[in-house]
N, CA, C and O of each residue as an XYZ file, in Angstrom:
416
protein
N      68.987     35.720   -103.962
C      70.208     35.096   -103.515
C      70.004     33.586   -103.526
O      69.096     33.020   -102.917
N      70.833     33.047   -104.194
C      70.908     31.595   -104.512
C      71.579     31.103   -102.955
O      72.523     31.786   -102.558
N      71.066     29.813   -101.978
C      71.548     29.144   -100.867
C      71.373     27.983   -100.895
O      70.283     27.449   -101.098
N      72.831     27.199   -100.615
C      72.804     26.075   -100.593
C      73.121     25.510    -99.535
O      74.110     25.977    -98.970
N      72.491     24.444    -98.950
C      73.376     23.802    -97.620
C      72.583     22.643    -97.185
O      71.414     22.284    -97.041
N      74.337     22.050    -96.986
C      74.193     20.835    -96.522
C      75.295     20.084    -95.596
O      76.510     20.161    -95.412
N      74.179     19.299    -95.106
C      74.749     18.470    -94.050
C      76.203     17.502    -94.141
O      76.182     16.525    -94.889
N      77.635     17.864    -93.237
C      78.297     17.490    -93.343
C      78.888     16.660    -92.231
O      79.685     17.156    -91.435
N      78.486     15.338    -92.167
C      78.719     14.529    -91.092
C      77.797     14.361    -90.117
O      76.632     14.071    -90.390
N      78.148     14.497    -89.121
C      77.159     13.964    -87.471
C      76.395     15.659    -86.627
O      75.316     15.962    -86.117
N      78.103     16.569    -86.980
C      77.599     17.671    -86.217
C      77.646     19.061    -86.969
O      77.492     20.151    -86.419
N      77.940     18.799    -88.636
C      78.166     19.610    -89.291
C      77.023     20.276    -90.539
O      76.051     19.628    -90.929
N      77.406     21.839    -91.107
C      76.759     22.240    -91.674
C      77.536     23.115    -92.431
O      78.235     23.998    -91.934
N      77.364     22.746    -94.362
C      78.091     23.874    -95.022
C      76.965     24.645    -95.655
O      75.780     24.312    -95.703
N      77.459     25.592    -96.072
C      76.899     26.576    -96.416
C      77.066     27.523    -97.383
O      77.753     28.468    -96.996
N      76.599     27.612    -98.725
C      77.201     27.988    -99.711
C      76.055     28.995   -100.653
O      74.948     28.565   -100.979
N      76.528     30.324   -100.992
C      75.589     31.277   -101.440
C      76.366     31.989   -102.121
O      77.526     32.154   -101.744
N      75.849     32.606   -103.364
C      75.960     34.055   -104.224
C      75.287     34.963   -104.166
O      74.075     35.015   -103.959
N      76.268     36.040   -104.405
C      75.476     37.501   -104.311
C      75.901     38.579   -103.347
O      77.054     38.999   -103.251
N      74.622     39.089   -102.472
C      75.175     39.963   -101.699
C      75.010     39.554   -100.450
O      74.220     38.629   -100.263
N      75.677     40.113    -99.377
C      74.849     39.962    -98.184
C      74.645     41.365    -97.408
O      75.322     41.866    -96.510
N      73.515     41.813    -98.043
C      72.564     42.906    -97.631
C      71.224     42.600    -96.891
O      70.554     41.581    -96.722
N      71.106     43.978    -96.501
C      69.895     44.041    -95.642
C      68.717     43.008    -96.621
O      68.153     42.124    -95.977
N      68.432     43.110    -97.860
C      67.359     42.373    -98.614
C      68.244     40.784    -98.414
O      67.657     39.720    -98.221
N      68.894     40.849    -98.457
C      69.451     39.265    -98.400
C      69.210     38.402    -97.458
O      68.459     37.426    -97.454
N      70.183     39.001    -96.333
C      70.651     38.590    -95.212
C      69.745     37.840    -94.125
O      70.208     36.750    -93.792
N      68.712     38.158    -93.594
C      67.835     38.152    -93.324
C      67.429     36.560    -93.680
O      67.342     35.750    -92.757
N      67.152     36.103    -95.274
C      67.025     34.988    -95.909
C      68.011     34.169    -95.410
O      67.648     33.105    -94.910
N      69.503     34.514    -95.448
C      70.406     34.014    -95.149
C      70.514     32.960    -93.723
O      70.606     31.771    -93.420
N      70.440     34.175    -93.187
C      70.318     34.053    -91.981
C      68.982     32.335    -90.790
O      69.017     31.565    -89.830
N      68.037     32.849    -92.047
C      67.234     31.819    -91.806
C      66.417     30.846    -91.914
O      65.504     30.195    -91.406
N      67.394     31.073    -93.138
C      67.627     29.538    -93.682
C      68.670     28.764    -92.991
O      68.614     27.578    -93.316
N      69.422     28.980    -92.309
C      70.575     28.444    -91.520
C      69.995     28.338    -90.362
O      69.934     27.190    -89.921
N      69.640     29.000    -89.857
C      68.694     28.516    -88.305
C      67.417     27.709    -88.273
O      67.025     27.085    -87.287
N      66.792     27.779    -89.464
C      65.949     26.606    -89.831
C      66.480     25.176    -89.828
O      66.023     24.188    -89.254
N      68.029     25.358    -90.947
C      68.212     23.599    -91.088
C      68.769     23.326    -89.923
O      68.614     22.121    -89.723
N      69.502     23.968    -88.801
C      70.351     23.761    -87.633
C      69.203     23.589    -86.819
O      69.496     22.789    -85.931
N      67.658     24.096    -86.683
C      66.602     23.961    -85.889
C      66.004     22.569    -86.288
O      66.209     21.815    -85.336
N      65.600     22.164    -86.909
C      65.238     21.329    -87.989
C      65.901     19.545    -88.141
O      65.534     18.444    -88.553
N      66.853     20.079    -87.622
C      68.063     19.097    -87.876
C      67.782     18.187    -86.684
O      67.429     18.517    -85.552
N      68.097     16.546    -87.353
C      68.161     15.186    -86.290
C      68.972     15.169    -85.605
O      68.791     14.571    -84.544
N      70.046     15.701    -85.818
C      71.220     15.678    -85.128
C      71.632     16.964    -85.187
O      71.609     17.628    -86.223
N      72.179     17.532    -83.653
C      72.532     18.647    -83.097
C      73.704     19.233    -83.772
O      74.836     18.773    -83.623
N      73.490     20.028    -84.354
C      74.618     20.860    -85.712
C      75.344     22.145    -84.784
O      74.880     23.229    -84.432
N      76.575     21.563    -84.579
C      77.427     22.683    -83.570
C      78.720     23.160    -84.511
O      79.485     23.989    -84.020
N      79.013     22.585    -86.030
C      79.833     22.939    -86.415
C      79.493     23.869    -87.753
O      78.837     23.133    -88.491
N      79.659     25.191    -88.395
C      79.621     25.618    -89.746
C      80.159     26.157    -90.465
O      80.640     27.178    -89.974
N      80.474     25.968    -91.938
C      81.628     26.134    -92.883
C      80.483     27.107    -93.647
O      79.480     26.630    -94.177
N      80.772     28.444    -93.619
C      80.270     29.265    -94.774
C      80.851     29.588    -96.019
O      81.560     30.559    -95.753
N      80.938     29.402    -96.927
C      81.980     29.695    -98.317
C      80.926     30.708    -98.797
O      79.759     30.862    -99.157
N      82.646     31.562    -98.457
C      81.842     33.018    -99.246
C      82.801     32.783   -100.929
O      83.537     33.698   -101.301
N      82.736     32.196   -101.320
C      83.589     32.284   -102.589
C      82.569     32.908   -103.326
O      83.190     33.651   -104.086
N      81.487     33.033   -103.529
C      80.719     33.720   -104.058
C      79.906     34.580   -104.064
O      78.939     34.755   -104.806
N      80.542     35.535   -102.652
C      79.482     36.312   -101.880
C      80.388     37.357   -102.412
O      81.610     37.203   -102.409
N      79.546     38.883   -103.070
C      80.348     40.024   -103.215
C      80.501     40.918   -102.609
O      81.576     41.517   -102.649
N      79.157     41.444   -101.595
C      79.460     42.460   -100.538
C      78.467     41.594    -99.219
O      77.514     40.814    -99.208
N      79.290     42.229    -98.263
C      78.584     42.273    -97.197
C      78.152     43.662    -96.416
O      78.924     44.613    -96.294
N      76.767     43.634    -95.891
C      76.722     45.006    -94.948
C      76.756     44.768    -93.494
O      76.875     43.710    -92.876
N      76.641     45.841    -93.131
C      76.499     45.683    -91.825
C      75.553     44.891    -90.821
O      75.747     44.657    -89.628
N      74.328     44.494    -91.740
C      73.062     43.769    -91.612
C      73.944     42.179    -91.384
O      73.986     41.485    -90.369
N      74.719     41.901    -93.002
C      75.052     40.620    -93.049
C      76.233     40.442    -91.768
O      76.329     39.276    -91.385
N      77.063     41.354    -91.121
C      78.385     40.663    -90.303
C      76.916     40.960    -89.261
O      77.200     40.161    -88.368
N      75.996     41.383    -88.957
C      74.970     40.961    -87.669
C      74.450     39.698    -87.599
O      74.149     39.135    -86.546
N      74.318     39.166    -88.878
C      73.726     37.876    -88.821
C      75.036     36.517    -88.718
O      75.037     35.378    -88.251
N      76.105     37.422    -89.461
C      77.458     36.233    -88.984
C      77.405     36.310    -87.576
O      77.120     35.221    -87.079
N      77.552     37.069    -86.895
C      77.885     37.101    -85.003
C      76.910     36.834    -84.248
O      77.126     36.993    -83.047
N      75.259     36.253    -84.746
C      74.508     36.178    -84.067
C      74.501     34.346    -84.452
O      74.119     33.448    -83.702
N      74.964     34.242    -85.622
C      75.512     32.491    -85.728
C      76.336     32.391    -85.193
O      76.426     31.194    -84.924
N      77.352     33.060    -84.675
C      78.913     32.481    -84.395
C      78.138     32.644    -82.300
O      78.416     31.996    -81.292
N      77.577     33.318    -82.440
C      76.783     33.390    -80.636
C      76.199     32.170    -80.330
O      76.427     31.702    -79.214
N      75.330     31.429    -81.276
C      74.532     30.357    -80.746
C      75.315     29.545    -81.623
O      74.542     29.102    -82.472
N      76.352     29.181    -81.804
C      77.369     28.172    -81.949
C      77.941     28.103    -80.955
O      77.910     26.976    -80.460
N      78.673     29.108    -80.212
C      79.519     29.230    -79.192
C      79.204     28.913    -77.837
O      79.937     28.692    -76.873
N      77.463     28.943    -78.011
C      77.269     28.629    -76.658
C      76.724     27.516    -76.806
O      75.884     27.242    -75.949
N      76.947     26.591    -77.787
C      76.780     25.063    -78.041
C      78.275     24.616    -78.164
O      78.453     23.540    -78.735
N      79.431     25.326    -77.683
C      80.564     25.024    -77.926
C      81.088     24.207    -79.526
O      81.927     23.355    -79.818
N      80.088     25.001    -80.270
C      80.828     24.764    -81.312
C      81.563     25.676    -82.036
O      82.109     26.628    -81.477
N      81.641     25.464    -83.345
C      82.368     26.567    -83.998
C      82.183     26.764    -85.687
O      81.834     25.913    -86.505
N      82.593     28.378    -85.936
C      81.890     29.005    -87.256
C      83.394     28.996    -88.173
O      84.539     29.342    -87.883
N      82.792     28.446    -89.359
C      84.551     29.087    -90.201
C      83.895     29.522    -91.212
O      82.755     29.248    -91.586
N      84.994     30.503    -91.814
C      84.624     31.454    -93.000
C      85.661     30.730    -93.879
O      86.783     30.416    -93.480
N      85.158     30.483    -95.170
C      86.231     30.110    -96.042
C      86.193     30.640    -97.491
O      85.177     30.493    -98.171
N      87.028     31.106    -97.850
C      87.845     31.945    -99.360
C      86.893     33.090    -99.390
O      86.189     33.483   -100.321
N      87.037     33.609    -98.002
C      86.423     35.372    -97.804
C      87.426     36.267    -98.837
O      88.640     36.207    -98.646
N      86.896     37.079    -99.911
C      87.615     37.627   -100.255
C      88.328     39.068    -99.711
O      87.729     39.762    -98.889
N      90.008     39.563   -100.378
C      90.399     40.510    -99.697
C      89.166     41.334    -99.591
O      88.784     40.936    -98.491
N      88.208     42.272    -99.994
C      87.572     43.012    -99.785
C      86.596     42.422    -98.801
O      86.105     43.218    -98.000
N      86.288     41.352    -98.739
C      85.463     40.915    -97.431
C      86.023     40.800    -96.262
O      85.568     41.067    -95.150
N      87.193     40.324    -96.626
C      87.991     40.341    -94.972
C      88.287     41.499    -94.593
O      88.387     41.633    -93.374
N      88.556     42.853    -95.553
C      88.373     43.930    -95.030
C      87.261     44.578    -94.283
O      87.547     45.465    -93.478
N      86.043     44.234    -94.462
C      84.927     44.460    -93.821
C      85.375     43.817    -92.257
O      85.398     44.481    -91.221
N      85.686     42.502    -92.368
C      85.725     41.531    -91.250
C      86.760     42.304    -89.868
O      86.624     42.337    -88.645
N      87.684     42.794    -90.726
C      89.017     43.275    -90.141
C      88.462     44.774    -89.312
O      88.608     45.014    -88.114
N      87.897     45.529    -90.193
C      87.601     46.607    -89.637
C      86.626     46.820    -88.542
O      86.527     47.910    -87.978
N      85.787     45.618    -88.187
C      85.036     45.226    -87.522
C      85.307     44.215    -86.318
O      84.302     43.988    -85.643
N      86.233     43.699    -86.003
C      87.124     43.107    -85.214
C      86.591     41.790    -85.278
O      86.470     41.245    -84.180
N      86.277     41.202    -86.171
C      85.765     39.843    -86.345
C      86.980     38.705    -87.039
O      86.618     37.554    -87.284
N      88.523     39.176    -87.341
C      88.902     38.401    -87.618
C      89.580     38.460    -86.078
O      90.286     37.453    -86.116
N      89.716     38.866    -85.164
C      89.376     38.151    -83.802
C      89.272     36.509    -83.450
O      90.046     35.607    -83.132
N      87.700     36.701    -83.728
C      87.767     35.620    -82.774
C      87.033     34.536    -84.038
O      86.972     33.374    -83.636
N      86.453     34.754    -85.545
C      86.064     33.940    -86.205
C      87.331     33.388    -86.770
O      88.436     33.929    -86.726
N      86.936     31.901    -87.465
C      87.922     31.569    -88.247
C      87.677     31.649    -89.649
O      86.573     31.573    -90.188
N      88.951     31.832    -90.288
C      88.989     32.257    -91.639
C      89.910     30.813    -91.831
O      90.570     30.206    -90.988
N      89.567     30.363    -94.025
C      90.277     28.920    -94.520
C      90.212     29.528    -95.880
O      90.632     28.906    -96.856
């Protein structure tokens, strides 16, 4: 799985990957994003994930979205999902995550 990310502004972080987000993936995913947010000079409370190029997600990957959108939230920041496709937001939907994440 190809991951890209970078720093957007003072408190921000995008985030951009292809492929899947499976149990072999996710995991990577996952921490590589808590690395650069650990890592980071400045306290990163905001993140833009673009799934424009993500094709499935499992159940592994929406564990690792809600365990980012947890330690965002209790830094009062916040997680957005952007150009989730219909079949991903169906995952999202059936799972009650278009709730409380944001979708762009």
């Amino acid at each position: 799985m190809e991951i890209t990310l970078k720093g957007t502004g003072i408190d921000g972080l995008y985030v951009k990957a292809a492929g899947r987000l499976d149990l072999d993936n996710a995991v990577e995913y996952g921490a590589k994003i808590k690395d650069f947010i650990e890592d980071s000079v400045e306290v990163i409370t905001n993140v833009t994930l673009d799934f424009t190029e993500i094709t499935f997600i499992s159940s592994f990957g929406l564990k690792v979205i809600l365990e980012l959108y947890k330690q965002l939230k209790a830094q009062e920041g916040s997680l957005k999902l952007k150009n989730v496709s219909e079949q991903l937001m169906n995952s999202f939907k059936m799972v009650g995550f278009d709730k409380f994440l944001l979708f762009e």
